[in-house]
C-alpha positions in Angstrom: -99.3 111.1 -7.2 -101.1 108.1 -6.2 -99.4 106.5 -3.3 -99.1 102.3 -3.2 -102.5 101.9 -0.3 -104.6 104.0 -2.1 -103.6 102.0 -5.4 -104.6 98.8 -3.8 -107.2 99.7 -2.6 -108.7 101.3 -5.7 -107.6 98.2 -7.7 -109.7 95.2 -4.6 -112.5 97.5 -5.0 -112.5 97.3 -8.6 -112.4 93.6 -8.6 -115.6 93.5 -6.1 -117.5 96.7 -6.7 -119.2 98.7 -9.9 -116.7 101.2 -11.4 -119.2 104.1 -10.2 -119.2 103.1 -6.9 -115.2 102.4 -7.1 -114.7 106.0 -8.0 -117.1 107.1 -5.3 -115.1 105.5 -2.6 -112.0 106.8 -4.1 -113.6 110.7 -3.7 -114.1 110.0 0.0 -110.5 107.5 0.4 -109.0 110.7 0.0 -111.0 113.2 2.1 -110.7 110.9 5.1 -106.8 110.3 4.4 -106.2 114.1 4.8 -108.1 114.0 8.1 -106.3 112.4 11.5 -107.4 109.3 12.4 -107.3 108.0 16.2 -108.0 104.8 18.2 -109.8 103.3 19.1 -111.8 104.2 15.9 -115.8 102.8 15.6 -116.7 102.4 12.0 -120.5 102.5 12.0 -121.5 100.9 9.0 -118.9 98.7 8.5 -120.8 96.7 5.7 -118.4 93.8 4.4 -115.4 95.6 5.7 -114.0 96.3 1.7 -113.6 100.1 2.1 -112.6 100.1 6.2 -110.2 97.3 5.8 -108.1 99.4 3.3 -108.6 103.0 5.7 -107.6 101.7 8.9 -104.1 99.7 8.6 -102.6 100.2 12.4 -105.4 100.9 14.1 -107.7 99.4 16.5 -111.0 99.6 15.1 -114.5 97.8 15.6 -117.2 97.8 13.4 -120.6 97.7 13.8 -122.9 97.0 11.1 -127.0 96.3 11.3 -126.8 93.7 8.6 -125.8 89.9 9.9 -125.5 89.2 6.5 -122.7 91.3 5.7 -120.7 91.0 8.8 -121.1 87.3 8.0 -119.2 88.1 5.0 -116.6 90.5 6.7 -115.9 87.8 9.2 -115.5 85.1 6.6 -113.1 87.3 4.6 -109.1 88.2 5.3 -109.9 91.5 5.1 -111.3 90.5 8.7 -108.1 90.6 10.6 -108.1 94.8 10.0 -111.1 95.1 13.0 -110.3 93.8 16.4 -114.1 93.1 17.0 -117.4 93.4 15.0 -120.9 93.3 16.0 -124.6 93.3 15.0 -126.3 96.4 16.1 -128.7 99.7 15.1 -126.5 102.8 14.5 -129.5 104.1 17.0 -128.8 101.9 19.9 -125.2 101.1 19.8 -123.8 98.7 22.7 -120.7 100.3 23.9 -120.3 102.4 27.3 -120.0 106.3 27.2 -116.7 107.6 25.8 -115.7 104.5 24.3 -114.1 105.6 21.1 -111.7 108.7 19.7 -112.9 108.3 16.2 -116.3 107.6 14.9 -116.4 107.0 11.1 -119.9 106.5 9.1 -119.1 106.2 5.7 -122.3 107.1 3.8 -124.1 105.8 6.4 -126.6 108.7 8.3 -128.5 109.3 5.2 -129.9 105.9 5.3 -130.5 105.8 8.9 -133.9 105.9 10.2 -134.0 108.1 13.3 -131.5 110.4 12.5 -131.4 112.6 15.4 -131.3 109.4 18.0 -128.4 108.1 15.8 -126.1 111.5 16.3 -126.9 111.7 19.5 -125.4 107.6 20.2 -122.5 108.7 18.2 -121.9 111.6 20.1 -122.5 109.5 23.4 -119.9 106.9 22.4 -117.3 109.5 21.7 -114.8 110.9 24.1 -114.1 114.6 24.9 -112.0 116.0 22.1 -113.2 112.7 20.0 -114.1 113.2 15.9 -116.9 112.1 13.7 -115.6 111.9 10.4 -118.8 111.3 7.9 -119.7 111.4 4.3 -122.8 112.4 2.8 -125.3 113.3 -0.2 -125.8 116.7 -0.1 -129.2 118.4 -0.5 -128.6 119.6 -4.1 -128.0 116.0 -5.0 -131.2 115.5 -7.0 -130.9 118.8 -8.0 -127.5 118.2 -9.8 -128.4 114.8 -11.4 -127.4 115.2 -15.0 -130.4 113.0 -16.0 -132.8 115.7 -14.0 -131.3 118.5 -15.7 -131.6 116.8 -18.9 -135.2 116.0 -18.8 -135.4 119.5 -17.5 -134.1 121.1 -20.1 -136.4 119.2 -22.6 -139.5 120.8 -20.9 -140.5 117.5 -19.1 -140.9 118.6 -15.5 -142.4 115.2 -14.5 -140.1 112.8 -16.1 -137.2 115.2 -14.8 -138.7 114.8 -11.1 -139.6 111.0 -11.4 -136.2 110.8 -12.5 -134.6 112.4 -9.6 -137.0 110.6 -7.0 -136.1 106.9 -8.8 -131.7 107.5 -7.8 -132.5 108.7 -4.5 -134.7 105.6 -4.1 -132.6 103.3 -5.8 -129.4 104.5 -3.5 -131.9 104.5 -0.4 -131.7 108.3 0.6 -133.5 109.3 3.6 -132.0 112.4 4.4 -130.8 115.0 2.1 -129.4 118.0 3.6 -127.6 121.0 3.7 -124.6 122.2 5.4 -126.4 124.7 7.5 -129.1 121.8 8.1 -126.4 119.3 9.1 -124.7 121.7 11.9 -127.9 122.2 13.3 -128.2 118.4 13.8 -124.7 118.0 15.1 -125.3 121.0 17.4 -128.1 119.5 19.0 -126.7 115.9 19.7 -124.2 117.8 21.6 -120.9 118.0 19.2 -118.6 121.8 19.3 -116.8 122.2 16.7 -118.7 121.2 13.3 -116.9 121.4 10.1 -118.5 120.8 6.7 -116.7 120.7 3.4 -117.5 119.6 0.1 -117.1 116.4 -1.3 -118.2 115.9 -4.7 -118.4 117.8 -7.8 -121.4 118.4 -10.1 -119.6 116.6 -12.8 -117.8 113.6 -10.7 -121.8 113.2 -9.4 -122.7 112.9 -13.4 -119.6 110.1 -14.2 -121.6 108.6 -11.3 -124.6 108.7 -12.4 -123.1 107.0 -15.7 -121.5 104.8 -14.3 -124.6 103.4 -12.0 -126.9 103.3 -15.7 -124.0 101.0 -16.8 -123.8 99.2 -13.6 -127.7 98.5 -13.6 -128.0 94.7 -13.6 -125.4 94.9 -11.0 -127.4 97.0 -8.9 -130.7 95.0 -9.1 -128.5 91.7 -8.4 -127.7 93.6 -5.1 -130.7 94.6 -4.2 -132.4 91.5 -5.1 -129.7 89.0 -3.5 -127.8 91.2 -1.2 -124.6 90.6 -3.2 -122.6 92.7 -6.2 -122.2 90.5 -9.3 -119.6 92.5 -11.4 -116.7 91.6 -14.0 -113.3 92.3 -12.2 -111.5 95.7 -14.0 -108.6 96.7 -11.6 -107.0 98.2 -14.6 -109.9 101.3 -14.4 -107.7 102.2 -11.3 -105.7 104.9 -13.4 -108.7 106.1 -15.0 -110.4 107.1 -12.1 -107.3 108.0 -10.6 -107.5 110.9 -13.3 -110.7 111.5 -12.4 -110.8 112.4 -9.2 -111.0 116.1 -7.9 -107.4 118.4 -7.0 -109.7 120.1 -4.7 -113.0 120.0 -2.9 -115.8 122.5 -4.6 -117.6 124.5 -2.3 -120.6 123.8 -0.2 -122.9 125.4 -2.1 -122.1 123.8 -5.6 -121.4 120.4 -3.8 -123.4 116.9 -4.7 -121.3 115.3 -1.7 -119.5 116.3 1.9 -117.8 115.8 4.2 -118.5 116.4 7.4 -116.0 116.5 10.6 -117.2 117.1 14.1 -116.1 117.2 17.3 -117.4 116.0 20.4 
């Protein structure tokens, strides 16, 4: 059962964000809610604050985003008062002291960073012993999974099929696309222990996405074209997606999405 937060939350996203990217959110709402969450809490990649504002009610959290523009957004908004500080900076260079946080929380953030390595290796840096790095990312069978790809595919059109799968991950700005076994490695070597990596999104949530984002379309090119989502409100798609959202987590291997927690 859907309990009241996650309900409003759904529903403000709704009112500000395309339904595919709503339902999104909601996959990863859920995976972070059934992980422990401890302050002080870094959310690297804060964006406008929409999705952190509704995660961390209680806790002490700063974010840190590399956009002025949409920490000029977050700071203009209510939604403001749920971060005790914010600040403009490079996920690679982050301007806190050693040990600073328990919790580190990029939210589809690393597979659009640039230097990937240096980037795990700051967020390991500003973690304390013991501390977490709770992440979500596209997996490396993302493209793979697209239903357009398979389509196209399917239809004996090997190029259209690729071109197909190369446009999303350009459109969505994926630099890194990775598998579990890839993403330990990584983790491993920016000094985290413990790695755990669990998957996130199904092969056919990933295709009500992919929907959803063809509908969504001149929403998307308003966004990347102004910086700011143009959409009609539709809170009342909370149940809907509600229903659509997974019991359980598929595994690794069959997964478009995951989720990855690590200790530092």
């Amino acid at each position: 059962m859907t309990d009241h937060r996650e309900k409003k939350f759904l529903e403000q996203y709704l009112r500000e964000r395309p339904a595919a990217f709503a339902f999104w959110r909601l996959l990863e709402y859920r995976a972070y809610k059934e992980t422990e969450l401890v302050s002080p809490i870094l959310d690297l990649g804060c964006g406008d604050g929409l999705f952190g504002s509704h995660l961390y009610p209680g806790h002490f959290v700063v974010g840190v985003d590399q956009s002025c523009d949409e920490l000029l957004r977050l700071r203009s908004d209510r939604r403001a008062k749920a971060y005790a500080s914010t600040c403009v900076a490079s996920a690679s260079d982050l301007p806190f002291r050693d040990g600073a946080f328990r919790t580190v929380v990029a939210n589809c953030v690393l597979e659009h960073v640039a230097d990937l390595a240096r980037t795990l290796a700051e967020t390991r840096r500003v973690l304390s012993p013991g501390g977490c790095l709770l992440a979500t990312v596209p997996s490396d069978r993302f493209g793979d999974l697209l239903a357009g790809r398979r389509w196209l595919a399917r239809l004996g059109a090997p190029t259209a099929s690729s071109f197909y799968q190369g446009l999303v991950n350009r459109l969505l700005d994926h630099k890194h696309l990775l598998s579990a076994t890839a993403w330990s490695r990584l983790l491993e070597e920016a000094g985290f222990g413990e790695v755990a990596i669990k998957g996130l999104v199904t092969t056919a949530q990933l295709s009500l996405f992919e929907a959803g984002m063809a509908l969504a379309f001149p929403a998307f090119v308003h966004r990347r074209l102004r910086g700011t989502w143009k959409v009609v409100p539709k809170p009342q798609l909370a149940r809907v997606l509600e229903r659509l959202a997974p019991v359980s987590p598929p595994p690794t291997n069959e997964a478009a999405a995951f989720l990855i927690v690590a200790r530092a």
